[in-house]
N, C-alpha and C positions, 0 to 999 in steps of 0.2 A: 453451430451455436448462432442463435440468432444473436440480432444487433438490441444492446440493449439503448434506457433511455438516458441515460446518467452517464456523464465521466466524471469523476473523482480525480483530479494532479495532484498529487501530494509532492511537492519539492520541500527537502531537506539537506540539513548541514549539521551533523552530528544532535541529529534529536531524539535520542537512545531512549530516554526519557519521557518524551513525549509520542512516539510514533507506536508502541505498543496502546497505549489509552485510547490515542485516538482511533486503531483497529478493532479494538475491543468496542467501541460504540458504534462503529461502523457494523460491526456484526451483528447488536443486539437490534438494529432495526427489523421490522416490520416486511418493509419493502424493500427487495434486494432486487433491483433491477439496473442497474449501477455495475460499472467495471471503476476499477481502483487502476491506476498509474501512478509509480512512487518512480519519481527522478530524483537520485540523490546526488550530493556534488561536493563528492569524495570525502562521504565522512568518514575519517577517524576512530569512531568510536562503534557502537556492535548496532547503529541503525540498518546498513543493506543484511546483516544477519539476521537480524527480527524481522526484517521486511519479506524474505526469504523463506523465514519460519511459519509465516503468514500464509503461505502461495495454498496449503493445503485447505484452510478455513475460507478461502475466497476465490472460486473458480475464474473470477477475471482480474486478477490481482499481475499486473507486468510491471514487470525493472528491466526496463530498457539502458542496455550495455553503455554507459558512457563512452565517446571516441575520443 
């Protein structure tokens, strides 16, 4: 995989609500030269599950394991 020209951080805290909408526009772009990085910080609610559900529509999509 080459390197692409975009990073994308997405940091969240239970934004269940918010983090599918924003994926969704993230995909209807144009130009996909962009990796996605979604740190979350231990939501509660079904955000690292969408985020997850996501990994299949976005070939550079990482959820980096919190320690």
């Amino acid at each position: 995989m080459t390197p692409c020209k975009l990073s994308i951080v997405i940091i969240t805290f239970n934004e269940e609500y918010r983090l599918q909408r924003l994926l969704d526009e993230l995909a209807a772009q144009s130009w996909m030269d962009f990796e996605i990085v979604h740190i979350d910080n231990n939501s509660d609610d079904a955000t690292v599950r969408i985020s997850r559900e996501n990994t299949q529509r976005f070939l550079r999509l990482r959820i980096p394991i919190a320690g």
